[in-house]
DSSP file (Angstrom, degrees, kcal/mol; ACC not computed):
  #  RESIDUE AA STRUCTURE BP1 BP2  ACC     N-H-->O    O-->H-N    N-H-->O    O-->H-N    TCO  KAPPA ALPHA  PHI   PSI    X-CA   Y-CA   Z-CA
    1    1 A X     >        0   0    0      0, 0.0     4,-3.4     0, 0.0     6,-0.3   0.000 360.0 360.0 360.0 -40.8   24.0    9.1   21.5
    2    2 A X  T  4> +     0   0    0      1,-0.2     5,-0.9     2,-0.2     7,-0.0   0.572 360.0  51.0 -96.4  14.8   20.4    8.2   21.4
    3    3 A X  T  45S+     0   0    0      3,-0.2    -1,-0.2     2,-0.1     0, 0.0   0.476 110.9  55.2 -58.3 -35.7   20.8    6.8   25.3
    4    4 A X  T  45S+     0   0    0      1,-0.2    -2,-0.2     2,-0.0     0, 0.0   0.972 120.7  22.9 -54.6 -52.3   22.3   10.1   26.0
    5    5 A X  T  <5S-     0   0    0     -4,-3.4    -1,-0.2     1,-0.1    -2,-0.1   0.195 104.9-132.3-108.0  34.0   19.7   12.1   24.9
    6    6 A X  T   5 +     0   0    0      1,-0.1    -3,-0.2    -5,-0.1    -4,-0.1   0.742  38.7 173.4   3.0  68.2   17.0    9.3   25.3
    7    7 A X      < -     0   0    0     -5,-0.9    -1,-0.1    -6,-0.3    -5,-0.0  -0.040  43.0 -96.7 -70.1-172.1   15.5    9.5   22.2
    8    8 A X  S    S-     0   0    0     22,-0.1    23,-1.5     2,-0.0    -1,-0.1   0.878  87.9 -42.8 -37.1 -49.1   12.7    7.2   20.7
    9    9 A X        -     0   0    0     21,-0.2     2,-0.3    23,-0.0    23,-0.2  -0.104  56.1 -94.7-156.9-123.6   14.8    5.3   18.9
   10   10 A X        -     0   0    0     21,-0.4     2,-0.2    -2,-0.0    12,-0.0  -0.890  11.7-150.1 177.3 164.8   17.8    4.8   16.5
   11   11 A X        -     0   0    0     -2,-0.3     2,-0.4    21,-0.1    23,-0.2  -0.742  23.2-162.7-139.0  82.1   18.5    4.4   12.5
   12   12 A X  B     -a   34   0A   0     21,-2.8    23,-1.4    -2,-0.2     2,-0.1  -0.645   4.1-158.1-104.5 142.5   21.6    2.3   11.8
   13   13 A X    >   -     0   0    0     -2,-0.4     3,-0.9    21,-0.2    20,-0.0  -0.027  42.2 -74.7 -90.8-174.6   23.2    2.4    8.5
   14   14 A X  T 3  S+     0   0    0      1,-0.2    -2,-0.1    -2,-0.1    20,-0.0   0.527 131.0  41.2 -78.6 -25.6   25.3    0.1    6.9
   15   15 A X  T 3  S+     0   0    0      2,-0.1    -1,-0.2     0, 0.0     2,-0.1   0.106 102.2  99.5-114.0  17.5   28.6    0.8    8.9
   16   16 A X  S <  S-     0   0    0     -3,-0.9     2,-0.2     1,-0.1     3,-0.1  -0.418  83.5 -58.0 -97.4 174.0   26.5    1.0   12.4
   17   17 A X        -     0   0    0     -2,-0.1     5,-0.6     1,-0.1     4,-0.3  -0.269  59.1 -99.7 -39.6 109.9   25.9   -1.4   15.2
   18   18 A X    >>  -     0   0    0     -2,-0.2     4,-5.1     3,-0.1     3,-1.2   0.083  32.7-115.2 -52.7 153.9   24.2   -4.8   14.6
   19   19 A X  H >> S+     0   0    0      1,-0.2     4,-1.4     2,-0.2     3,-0.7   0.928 115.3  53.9 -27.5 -78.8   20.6   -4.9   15.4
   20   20 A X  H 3> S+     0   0    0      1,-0.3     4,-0.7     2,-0.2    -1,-0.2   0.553 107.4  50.6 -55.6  -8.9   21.1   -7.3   18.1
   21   21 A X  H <4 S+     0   0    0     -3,-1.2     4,-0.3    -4,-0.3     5,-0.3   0.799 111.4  47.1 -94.0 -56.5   23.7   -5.1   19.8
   22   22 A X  H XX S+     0   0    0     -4,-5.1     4,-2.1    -3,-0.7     3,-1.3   0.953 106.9  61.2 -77.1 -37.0   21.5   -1.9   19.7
   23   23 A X  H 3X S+     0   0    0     -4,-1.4     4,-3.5     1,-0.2    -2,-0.2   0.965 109.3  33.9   9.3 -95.9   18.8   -3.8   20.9
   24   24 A X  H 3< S+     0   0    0     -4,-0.7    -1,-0.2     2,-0.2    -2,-0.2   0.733 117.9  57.0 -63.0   5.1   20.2   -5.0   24.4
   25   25 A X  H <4 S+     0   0    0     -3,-1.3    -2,-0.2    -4,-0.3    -1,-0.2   0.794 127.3  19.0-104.3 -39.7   22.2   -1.4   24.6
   26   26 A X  H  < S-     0   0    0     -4,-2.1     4,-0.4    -5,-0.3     3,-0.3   0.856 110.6-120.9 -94.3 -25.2   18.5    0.5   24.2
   27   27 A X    ><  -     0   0    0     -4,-3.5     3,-2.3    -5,-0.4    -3,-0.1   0.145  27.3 -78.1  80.7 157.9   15.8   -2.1   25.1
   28   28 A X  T 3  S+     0   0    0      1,-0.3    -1,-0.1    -4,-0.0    -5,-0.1   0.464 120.9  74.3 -75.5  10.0   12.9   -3.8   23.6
   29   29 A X  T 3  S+     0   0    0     -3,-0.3    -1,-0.3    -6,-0.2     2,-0.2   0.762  85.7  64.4 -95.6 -48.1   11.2   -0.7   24.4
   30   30 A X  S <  S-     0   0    0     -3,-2.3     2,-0.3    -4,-0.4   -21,-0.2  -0.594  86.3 -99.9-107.9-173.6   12.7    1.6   21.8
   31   31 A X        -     0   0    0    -23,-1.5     2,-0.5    -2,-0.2   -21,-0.4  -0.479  29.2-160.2-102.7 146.7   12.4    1.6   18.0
   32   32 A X        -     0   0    0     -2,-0.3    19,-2.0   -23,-0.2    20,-1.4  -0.935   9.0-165.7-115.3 124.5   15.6    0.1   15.8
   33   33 A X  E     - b   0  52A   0     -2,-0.5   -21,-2.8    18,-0.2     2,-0.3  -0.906   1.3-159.0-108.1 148.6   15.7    1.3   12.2
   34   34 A X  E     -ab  12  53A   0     18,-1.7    20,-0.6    -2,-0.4   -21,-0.2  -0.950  21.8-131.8-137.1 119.3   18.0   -0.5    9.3
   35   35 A X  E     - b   0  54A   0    -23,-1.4     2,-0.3    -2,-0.3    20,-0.1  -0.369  35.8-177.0 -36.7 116.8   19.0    1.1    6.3
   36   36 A X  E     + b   0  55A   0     18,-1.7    20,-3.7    -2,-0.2     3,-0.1  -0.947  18.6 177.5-134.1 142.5   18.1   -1.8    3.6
   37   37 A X        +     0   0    0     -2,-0.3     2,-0.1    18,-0.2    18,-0.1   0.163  68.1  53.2-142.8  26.8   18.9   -1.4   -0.2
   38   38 A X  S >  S-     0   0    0     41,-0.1     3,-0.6     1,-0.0     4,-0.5  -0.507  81.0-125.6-154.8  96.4   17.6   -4.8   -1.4
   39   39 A X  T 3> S+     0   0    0      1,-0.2     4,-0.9     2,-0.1    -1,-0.0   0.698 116.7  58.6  -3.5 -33.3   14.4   -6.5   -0.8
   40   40 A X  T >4 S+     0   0    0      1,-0.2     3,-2.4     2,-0.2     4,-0.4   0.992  92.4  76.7 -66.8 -59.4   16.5   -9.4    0.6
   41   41 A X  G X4 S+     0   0    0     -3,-0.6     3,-1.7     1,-0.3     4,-0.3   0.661  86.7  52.0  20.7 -66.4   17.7   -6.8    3.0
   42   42 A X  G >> S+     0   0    0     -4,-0.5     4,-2.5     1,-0.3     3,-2.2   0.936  96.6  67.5 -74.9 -22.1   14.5   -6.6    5.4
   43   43 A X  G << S+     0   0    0     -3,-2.4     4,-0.4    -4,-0.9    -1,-0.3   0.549 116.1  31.1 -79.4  -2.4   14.3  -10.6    6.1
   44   44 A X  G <4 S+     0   0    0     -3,-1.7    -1,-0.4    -4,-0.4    -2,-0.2   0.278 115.3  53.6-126.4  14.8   17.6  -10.2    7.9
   45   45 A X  T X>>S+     0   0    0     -3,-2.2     4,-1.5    -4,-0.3     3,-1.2   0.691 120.4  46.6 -99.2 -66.7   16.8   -6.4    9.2
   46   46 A X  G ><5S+     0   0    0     -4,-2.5     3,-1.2     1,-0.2    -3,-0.2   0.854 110.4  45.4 -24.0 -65.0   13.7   -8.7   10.3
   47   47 A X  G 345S+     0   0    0     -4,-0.4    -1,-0.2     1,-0.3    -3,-0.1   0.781 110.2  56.0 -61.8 -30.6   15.3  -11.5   11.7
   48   48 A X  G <45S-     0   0    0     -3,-1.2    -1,-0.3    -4,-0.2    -2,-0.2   0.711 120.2 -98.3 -76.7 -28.4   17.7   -9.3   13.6
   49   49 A X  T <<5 +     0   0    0     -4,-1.5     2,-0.2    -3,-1.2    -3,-0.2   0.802  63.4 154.1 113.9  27.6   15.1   -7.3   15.4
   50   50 A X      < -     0   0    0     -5,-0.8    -1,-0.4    -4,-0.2   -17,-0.2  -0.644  31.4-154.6-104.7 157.4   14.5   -4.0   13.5
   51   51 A X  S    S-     0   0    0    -19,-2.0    35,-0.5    -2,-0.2     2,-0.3   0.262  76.0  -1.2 -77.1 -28.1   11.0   -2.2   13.8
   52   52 A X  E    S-bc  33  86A   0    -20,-1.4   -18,-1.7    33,-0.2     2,-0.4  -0.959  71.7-162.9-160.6 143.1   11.1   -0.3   10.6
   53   53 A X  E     -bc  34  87A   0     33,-1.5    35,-3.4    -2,-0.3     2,-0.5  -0.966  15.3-103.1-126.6 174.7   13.4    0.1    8.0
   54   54 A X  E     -bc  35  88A   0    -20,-0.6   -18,-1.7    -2,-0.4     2,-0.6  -0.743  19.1-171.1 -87.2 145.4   14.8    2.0    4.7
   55   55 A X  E     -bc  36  89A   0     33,-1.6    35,-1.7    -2,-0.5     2,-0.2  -0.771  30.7 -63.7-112.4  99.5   14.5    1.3    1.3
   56   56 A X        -     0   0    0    -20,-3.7     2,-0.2    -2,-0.6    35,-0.2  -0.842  45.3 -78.4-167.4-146.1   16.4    3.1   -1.7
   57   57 A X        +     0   0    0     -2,-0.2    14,-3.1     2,-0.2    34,-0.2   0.600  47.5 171.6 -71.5 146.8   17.2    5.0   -3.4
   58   58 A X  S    S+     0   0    0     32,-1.2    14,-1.2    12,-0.3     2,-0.4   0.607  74.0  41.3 -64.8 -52.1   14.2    4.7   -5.3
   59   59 A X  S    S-     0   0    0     32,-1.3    -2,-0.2    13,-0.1    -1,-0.1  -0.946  99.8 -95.7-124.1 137.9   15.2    7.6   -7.2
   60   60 A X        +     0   0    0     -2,-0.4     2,-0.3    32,-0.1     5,-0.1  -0.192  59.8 164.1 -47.7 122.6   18.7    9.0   -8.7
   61   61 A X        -     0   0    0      3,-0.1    -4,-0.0     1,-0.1     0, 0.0  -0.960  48.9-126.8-146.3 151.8   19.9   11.6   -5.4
   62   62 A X  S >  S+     0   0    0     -2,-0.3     3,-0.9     1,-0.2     4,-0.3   0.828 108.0  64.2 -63.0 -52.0   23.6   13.1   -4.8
   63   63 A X  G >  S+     0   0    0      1,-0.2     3,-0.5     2,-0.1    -1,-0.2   0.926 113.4  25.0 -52.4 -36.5   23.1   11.5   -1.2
   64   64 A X  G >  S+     0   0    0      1,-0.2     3,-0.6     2,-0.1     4,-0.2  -0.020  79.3 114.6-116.2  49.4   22.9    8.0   -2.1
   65   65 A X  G X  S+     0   0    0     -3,-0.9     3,-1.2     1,-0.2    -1,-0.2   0.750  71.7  68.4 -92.6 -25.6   24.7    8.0   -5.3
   66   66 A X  G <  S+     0   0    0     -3,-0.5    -1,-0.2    -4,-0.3     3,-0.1   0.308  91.8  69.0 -85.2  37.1   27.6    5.6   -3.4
   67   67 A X  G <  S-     0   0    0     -3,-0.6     2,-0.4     1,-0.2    -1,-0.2   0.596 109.9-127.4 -83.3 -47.7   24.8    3.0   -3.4
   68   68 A X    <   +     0   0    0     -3,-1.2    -1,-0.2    -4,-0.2     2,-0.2  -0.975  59.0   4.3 148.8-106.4   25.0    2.7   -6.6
   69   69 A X  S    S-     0   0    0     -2,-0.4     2,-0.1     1,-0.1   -10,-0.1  -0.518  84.3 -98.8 -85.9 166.6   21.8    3.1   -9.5
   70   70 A X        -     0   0    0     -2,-0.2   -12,-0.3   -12,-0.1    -1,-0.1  -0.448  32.1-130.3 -70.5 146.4   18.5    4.0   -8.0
   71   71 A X     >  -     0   0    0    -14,-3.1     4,-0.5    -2,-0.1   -13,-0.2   0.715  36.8-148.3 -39.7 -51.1   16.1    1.0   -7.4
   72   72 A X  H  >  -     0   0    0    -14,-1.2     4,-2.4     2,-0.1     5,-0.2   0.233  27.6 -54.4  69.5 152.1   13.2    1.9   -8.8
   73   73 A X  H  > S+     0   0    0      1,-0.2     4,-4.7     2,-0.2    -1,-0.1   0.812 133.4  40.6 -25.8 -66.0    9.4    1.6   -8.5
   74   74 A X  H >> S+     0   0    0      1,-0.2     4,-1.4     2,-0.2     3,-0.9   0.983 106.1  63.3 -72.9 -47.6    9.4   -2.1   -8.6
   75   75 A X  H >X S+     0   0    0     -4,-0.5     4,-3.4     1,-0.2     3,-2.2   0.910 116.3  37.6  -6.3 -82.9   12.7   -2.5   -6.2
   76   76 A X  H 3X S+     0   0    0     -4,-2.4     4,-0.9     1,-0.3    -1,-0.2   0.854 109.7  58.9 -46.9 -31.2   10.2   -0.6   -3.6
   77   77 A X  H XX S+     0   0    0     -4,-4.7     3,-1.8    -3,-0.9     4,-0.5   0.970 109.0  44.1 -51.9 -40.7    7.1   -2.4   -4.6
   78   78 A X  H XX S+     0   0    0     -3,-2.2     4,-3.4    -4,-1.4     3,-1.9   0.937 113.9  54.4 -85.8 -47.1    8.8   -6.0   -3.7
   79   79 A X  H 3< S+     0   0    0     -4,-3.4    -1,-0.3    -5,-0.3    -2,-0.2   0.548 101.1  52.4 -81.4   7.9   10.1   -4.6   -0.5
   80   80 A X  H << S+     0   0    0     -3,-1.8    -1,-0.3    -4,-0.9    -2,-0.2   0.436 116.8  39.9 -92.1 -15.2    7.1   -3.3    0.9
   81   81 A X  H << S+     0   0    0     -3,-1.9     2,-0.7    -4,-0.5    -2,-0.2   0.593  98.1  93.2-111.9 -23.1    5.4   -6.7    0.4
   82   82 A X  S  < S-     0   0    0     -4,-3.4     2,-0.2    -5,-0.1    -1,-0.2   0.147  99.5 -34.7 -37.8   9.0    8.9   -8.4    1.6
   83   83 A X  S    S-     0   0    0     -2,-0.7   -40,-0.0    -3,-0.2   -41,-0.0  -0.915  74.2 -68.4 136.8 164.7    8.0   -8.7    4.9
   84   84 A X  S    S+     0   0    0     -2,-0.2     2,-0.5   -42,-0.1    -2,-0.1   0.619  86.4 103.2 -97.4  15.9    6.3   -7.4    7.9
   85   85 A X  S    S-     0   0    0      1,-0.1   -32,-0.2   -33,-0.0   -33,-0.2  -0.703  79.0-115.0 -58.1 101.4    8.4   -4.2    8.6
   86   86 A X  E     -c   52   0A   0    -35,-0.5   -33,-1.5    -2,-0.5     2,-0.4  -0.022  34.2-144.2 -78.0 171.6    7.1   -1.1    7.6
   87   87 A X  E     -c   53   0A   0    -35,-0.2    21,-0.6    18,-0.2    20,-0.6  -0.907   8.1-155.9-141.4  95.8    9.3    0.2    4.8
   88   88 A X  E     -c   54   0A   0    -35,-3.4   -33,-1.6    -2,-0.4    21,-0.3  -0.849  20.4-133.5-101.7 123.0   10.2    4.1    4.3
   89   89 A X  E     +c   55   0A   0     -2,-0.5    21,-1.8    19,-0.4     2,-0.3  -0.375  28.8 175.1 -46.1 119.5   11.1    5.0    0.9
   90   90 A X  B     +d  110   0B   0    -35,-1.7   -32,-1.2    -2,-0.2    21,-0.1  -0.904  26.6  92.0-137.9 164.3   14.3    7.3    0.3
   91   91 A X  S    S-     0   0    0     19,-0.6   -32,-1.3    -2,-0.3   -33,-0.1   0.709 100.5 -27.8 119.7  83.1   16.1    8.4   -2.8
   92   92 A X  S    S+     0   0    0      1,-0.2     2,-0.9   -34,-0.1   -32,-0.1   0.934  82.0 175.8  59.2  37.8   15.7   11.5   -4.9
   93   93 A X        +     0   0    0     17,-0.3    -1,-0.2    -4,-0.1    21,-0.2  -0.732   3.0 179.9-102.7 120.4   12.0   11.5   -3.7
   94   94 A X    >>  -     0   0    0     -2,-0.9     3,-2.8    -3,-0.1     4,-0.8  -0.571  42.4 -96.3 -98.3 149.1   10.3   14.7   -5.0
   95   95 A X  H 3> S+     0   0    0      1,-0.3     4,-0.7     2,-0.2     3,-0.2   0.792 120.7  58.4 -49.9 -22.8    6.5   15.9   -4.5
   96   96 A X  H 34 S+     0   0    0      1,-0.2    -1,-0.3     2,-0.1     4,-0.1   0.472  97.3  57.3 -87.6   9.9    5.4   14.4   -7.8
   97   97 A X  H X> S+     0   0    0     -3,-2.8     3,-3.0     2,-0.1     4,-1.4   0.670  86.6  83.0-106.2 -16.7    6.5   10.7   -7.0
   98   98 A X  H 3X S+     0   0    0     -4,-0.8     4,-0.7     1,-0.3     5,-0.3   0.963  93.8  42.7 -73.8 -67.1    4.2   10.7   -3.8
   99   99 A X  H 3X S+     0   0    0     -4,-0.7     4,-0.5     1,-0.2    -1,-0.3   0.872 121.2  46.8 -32.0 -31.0    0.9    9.8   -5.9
  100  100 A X  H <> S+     0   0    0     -3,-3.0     4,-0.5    -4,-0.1    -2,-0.2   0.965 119.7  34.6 -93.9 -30.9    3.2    7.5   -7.5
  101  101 A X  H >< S+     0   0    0     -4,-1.4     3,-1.0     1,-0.2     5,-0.3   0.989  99.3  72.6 -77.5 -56.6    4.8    6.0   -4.4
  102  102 A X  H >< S+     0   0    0     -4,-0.7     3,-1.6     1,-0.3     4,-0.2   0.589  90.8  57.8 -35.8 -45.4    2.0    5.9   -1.8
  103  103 A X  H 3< S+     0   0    0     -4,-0.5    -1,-0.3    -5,-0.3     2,-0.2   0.938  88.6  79.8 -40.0 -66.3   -0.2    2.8   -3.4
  104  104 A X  T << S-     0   0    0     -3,-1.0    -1,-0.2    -4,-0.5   -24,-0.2   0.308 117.4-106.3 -48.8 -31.6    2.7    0.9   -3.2
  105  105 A X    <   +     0   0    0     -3,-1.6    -1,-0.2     1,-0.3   -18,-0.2   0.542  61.2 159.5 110.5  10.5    2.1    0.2    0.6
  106  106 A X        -     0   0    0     -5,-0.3    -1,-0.3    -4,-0.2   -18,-0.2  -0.349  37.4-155.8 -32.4 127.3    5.0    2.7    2.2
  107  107 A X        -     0   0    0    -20,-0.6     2,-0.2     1,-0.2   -19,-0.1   0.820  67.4 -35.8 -63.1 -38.7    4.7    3.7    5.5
  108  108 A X        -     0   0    0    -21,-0.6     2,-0.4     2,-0.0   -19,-0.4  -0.990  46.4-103.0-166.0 159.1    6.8    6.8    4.6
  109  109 A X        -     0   0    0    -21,-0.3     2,-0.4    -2,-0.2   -19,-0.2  -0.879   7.9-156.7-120.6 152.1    9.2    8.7    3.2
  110  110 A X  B     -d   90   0B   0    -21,-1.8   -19,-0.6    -2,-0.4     2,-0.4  -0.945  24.6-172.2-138.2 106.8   12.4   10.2    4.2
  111  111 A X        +     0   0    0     -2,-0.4   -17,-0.1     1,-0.1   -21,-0.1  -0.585  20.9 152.8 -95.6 138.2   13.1   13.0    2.2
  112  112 A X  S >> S+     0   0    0     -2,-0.4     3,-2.2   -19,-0.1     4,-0.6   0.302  71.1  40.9-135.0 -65.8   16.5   15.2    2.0
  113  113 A X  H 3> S+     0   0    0      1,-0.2     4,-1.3     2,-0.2     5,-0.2   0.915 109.2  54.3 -42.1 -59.8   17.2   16.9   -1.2
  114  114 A X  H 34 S+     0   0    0    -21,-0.2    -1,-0.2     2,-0.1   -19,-0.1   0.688 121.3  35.0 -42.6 -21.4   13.6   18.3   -2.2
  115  115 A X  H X4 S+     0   0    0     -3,-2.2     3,-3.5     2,-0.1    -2,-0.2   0.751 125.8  35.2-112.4 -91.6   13.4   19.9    1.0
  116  116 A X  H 3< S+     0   0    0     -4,-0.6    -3,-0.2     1,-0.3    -2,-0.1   0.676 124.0  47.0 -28.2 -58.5   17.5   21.1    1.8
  117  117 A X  T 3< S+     0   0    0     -4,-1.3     2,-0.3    -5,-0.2    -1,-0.3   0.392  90.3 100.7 -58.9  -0.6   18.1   21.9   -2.2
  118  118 A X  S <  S-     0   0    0     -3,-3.5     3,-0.3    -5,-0.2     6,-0.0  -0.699  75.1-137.5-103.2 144.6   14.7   23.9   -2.5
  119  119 A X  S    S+     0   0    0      1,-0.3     2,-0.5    -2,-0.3    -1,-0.1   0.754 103.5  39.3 -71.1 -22.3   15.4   27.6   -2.4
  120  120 A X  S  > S-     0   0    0     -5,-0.1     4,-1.9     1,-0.1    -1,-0.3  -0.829  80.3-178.1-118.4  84.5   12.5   28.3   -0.2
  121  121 A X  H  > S+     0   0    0     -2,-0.5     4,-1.0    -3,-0.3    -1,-0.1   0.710  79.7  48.3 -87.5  -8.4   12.8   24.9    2.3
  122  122 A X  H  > S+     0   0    0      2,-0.1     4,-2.5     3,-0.1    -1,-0.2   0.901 116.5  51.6 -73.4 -35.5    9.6   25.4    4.8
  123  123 A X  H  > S+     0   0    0      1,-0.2     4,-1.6     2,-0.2    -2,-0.2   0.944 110.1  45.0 -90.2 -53.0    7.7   26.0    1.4
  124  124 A X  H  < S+     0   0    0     -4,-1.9    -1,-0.2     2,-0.2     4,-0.2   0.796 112.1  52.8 -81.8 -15.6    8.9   23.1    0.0
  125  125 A X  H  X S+     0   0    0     -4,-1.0     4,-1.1     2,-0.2    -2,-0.2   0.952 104.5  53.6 -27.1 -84.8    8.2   21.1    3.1
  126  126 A X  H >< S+     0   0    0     -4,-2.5     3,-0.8     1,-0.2    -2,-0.2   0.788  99.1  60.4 -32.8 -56.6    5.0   22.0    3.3
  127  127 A X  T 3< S+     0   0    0     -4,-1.6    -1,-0.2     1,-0.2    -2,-0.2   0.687 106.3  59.7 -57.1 -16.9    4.1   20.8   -0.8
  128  128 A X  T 34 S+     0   0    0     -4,-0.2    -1,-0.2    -3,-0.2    -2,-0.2   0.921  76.2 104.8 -77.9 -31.2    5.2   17.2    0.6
  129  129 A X    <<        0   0    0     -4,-1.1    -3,-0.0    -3,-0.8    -4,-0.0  -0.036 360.0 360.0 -53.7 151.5    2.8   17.1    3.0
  130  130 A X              0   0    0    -32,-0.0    -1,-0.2     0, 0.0    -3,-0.1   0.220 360.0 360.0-126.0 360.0    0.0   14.6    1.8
């Protein structure tokens, strides 16, 4: 799909292509993302050739509940200093964790719930912005 419509990049989850596969199919030219849910994670999202990955959940969310328990705070800390990948946080992240997450050395966050569940979702958009 993202040759079709030649986007930027790609995101591959757990059941997606290997790195090394999307890689030669898109070129060293666009960006490869890997869904990571253990610090150990990014040294082989690394090794493989990713540009960026995720880390969570961080926080209890109805999307990643087959993941298993949330991570937590320290989970994210260790995996932002794992490596040189930048690392966007996911998982039940709400406007009131961003003070808590941003020291931590995130690149970003990948929000679903706060925004789709919020009755008002440009309004609640918007409060994420930093």
């Amino acid at each position: 799909m993202a040759l079709a419509v030649d986007a930027d990049g790609v995101h591959l989850g757990g059941h997606s292509l290997p790195v090394t596969v999307a890689r030669r199919l898109l070129g060293a030219e666009k960006l490869i993302g890997v869904s990571t849910h253990r610090p150990g994670d990014i040294a082989l999202a690394t090794a493989a050739g990713a540009d960026f990955v995720t880390f969570g959940p961080v926080f209890t969310t109805p999307s990643k509940a087959g993941f298993g328990p949330p991570l937590g705070v320290d989970a994210l800390r260790a995996a932002c200093t794992a490596g040189q990948l930048p690392v966007f946080a996911l998982g039940g992240i709400k406007a009131e964790h961003i003070p808590l997450l941003h020291p931590l050395g995130v690149h970003g966050l990948a929000i679903i719930s706060a925004i789709i569940a919020a009755a008002d979702p440009e309004t609640a958009a918007r409060a994420l912005l930093v």
